[in-house]
Phi, psi and omega in degrees: 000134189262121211270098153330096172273027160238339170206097161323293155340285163288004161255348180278312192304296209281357158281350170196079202265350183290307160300322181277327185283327165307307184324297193296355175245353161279329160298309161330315215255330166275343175283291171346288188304317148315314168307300184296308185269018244321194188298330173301300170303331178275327180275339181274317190300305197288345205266329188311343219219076161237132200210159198285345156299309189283020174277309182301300185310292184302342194291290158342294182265025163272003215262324181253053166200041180287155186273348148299350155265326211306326226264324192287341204247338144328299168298334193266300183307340174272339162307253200306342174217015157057219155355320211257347159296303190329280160337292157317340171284308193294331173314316197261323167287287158352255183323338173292311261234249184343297191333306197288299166299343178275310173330310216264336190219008154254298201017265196106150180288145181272199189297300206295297190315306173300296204319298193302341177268333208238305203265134173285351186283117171310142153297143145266164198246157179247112190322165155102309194243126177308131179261136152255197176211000173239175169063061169282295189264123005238211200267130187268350176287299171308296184335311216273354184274305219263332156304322169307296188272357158288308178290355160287305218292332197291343183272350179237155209251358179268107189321303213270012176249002159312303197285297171310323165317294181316312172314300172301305169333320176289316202302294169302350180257275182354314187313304220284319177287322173269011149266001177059048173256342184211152186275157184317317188280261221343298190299302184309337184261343207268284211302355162316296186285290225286323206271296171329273227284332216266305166353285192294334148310304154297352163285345176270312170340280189284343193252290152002300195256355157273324188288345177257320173306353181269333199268000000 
C-alpha cells in the first residue's frame, strides 16, 4: 500500500473503497430490514429458510470468526508480512475491548432465550451447537470476521479477492443469525465494530512507525 503522508487515513479508503462501498451498502440494507421488521420478525424469516446442508455450512463457517482465527491469522501474518500483524493486534484488542463493554451495558437476550420468553415460534436449531442466551449486542463473531478480513483485503491490491474477503465476512455474520445465535442488528452492530477496529489497526500499521522514526 502506497501511504498518503498528508492524509493517511482518507488513503486507506481510497485503496479499498471497493470493499468499504460494498460494505457500506450491505450495512444499510440490513440495518433497515432491522429496523422495519425489528427482531422477532427478522429473525423468524432468516430461521425459515433453513435446510440440512446450511445447518453443516454455517455450523462450520462460523468458526471463522472465533477468536482463535483471529489469533491464527495473526500468526500467518507475521510469518508472511512481519510488521503488518502489529496492526492486527491492535485491530483484535480494540474490537475485543468495544464487543465487551457493549455486550456488558446494552447486550441484551439472545434469539433462543427471548423466543422462549416472548415468542410462541418454535427456532429451528441446528444440533451440535451450544445455545446462549445473554449478551446479544453485539456479535462478537461478526466483530472478529470483518476486522480479520478487512485487514486482510487492505494487503492485497487485488479487487476481486477484496470482494471475496467481504463475502466470508458476510457469510460468518449471516452464520451467526441462521444458527439463532444473535438477531439480525446484533451482526450489524458487531461488523461496525470490526471494520472501525480493523481501520484503526491500519492506521497504526502505516501511520505508528513513521512518527517514531521522525521522533
Amino acid at each position: 500500500m502506497n501511504r498518503d503522508k498528508q492524509n493517511p487515513i482518507r488513503q486507506i479508503y481510497v485503496e479499498n473503497k471497493v470493499f468499504l462501498l460494498a460494505y457500506s451498502l450491505l450495512f444499510v440494507a440490513a440495518l433497515v430490514f432491522a429496523l422495519i421488521l425489528g427482531r422477532e420478525q427478522s429473525q423468524i424469516l432468516v430461521n425459515r429458510l433453513n435446510s440440512p446442508f446450511f445447518d453443516k455450512f454455517f455450523k462450520y463457517v462460523t468458526d471463522l470468526g472465533s477468536g482463535y482465527f483471529f489469533v491464527l491469522v495473526i500468526f500467518l501474518v507475521a510469518i508472511f508480512r512481519g510488521k503488518a500483524s502489529g496492526g492486527l493486534v491492535v485491530s483484535a484488542i480494540l474490537s475485543t475491548i468495544l464487543v465487551q463493554a457493549l455486550k456488558h451495558t446494552v447486550g441484551g437476550y439472545r434469539p433462543y432465550a427471548f423466543f422462549q420468553m416472548y415468542s410462541s415460534y418454535s427456532l429451528h436449531l441446528v444440533q451440535g451447537v451450544k445455545m446462549l442466551k445473554l449478551h446479544s449486542f453485539p456479535s462478537g463473531h461478526t466483530a472478529t470476521a470483518f476486522a480479520v478480513f478487512f485487514y486482510l483485503a487492505a494487503l492485497t491490491r487485488k479487487n476481486w479477492l477484496k470482494v471475496v474477503y467481504l463475502l466470508v465476512a458476510v457469510l460468518v455474520a449471516y452464520s451467526r443469525v441462521y444458527l439463532s445465535q444473535h438477531f439480525v442488528i446484533d451482526v450489524v452492530g458487531g461488523s461496525f465494530i470490526g471494520v472501525l477496529s480493523s481501520y484503526i489497526g491500519l492506521w497504526w500499521y502505516y501511520v505508528v512507525p513513521k512518527i517514531r522514526n521522525e521522533l
